[in-house]
LUMVEXBA-246383 format. One line per field, with one value per residue (C-alpha): residue number from 1; residue in three letters; x, y, z. Coordinates in nm, 2 decimals. Example, Ala and Ser with C-alpha at 12.3 -4.5 7.8 and 13.67 -1.06 7.14 Angstrom:
2
doro <- c(1;2)
gugu <- c(ALA;SER)
xx <- c(1.23;1.37)
yy <- c(-0.45;-0.11)
zz <- c(0.78;0.71)
***
This chain:
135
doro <- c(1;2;3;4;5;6;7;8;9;10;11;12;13;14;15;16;17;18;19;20;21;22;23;24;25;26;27;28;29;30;31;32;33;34;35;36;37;38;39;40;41;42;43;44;45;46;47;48;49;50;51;52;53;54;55;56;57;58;59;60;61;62;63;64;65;66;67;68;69;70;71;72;73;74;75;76;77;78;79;80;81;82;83;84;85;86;87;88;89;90;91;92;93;94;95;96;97;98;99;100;101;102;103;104;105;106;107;108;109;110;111;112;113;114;115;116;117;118;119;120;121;122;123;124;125;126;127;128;129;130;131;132;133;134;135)
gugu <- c(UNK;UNK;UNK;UNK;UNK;UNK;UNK;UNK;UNK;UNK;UNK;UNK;UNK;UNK;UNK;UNK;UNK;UNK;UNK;UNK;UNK;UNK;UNK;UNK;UNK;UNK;UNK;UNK;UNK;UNK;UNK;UNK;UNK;UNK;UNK;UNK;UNK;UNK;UNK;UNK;UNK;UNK;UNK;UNK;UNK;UNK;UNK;UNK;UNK;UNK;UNK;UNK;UNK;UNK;UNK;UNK;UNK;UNK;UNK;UNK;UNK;UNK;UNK;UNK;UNK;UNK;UNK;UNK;UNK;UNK;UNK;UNK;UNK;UNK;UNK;UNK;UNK;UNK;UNK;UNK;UNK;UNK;UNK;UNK;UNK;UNK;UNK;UNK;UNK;UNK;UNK;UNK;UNK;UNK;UNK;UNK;UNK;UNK;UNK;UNK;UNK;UNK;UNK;UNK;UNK;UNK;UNK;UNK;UNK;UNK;UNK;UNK;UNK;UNK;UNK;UNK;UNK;UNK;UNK;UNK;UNK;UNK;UNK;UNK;UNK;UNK;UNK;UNK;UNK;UNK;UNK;UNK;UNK;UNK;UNK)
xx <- c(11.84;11.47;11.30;11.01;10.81;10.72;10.61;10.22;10.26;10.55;10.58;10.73;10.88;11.01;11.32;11.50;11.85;11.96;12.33;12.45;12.37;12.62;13.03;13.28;13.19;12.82;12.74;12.57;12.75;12.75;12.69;12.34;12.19;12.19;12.02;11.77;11.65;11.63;11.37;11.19;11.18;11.07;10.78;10.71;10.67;10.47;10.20;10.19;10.10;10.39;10.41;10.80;10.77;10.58;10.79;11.10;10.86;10.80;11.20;11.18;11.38;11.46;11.83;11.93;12.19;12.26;12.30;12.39;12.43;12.51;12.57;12.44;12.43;12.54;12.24;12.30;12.25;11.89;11.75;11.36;11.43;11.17;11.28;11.04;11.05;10.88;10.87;11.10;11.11;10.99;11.03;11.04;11.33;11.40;11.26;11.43;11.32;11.47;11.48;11.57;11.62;11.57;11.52;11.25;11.35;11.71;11.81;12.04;12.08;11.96;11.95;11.84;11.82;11.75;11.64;11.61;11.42;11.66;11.56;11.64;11.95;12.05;11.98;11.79;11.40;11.14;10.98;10.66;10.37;10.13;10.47;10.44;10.10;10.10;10.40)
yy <- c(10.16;10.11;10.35;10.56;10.57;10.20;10.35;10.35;10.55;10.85;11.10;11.45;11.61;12.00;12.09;12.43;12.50;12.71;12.83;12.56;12.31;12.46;12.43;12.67;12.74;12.78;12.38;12.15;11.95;11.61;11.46;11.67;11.45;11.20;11.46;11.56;11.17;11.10;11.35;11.25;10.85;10.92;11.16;10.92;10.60;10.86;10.90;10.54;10.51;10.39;10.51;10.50;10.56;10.28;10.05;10.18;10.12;9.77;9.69;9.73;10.02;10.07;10.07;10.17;9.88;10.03;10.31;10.35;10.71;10.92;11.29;11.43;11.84;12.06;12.19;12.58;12.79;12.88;12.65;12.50;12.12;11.84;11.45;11.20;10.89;10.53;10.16;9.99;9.64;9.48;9.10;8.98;9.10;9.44;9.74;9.95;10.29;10.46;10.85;11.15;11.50;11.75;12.13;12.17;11.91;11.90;11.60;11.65;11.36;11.00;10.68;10.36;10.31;9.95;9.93;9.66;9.64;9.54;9.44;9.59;9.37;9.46;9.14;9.17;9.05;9.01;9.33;9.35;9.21;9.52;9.71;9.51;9.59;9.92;9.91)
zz <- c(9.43;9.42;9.18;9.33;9.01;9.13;9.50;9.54;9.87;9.84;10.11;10.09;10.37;10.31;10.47;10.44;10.42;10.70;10.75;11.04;10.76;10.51;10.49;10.48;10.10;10.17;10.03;10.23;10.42;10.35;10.66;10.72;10.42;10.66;10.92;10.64;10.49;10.88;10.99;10.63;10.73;11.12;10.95;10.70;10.94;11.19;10.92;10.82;11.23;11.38;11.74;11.75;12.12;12.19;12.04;12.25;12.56;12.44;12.46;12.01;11.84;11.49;11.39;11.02;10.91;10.59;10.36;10.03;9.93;9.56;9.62;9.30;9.30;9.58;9.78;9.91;10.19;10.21;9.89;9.98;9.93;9.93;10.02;9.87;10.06;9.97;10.07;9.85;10.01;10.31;10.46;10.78;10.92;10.74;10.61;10.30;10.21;9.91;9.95;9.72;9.82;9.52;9.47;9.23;8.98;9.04;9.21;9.48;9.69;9.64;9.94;9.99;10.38;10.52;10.89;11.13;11.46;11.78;12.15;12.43;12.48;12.10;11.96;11.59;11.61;11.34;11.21;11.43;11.21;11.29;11.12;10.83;10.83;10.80;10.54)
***
């Protein structure tokens, strides 16, 4: 996975564990990493100016194609978390993010997400060139 040290443009996004995110056990279920690096990417491309809205009126969404994923710590009921999110690699037809979700310095859970822009029919296109641009 891409390392953030190399990111010029890293965004934090804080998330709280609340009890519906937690297992039987009180961990973190795995399945609401996925939930957590999702809000942090949608923030992320928000800020960078992406109207994802637009897009979808334009007949373009995003699509995640990929996902690599290490569970590293548990995460626990009520723990402040932060997921760090950065560019990692862009060409013309895909965008990969890499992502990591720590509690102070612990790191808890580490991604690299590539994403892809589909049509309204569900074909793949080219990554818009004013999405590039602000990548």
């Amino acid at each position: 996975m891409a390392n953030e040290a190399d990111a010029p443009h890293k965004h934090i996004f804080p998330i709280r564990v609340y009890y519906e995110d937690t297992d039987m056990g009180g961990v973190v279920y795995h399945a609401n990493y996925l939930k957590f690096i999702e809000r942090a990417r949608s923030d992320y491309v928000r800020r960078l100016g992406n109207d994802q809205n637009a897009m979808r009126d334009g007949g373009i969404v995003w699509v995640v194609r990929r996902i690599e994923a290490d569970y590293v710590a548990p995460a626990k009921f009520d723990d402040e978390l932060i997921v760090e999110t950065w560019l990692s690699s862009i060409s013309g037809v895909r965008l990969t993010m890499g992502q990591l979700v720590k509690r102070g310095e612990t790191e808890i859970f580490r991604a690299s997400v590539t994403a892809v822009c589909m049509n309204a029919q569900g074909k793949p296109v080219r990554l818009p060139a004013e999405i590039r641009a602000l990548m």
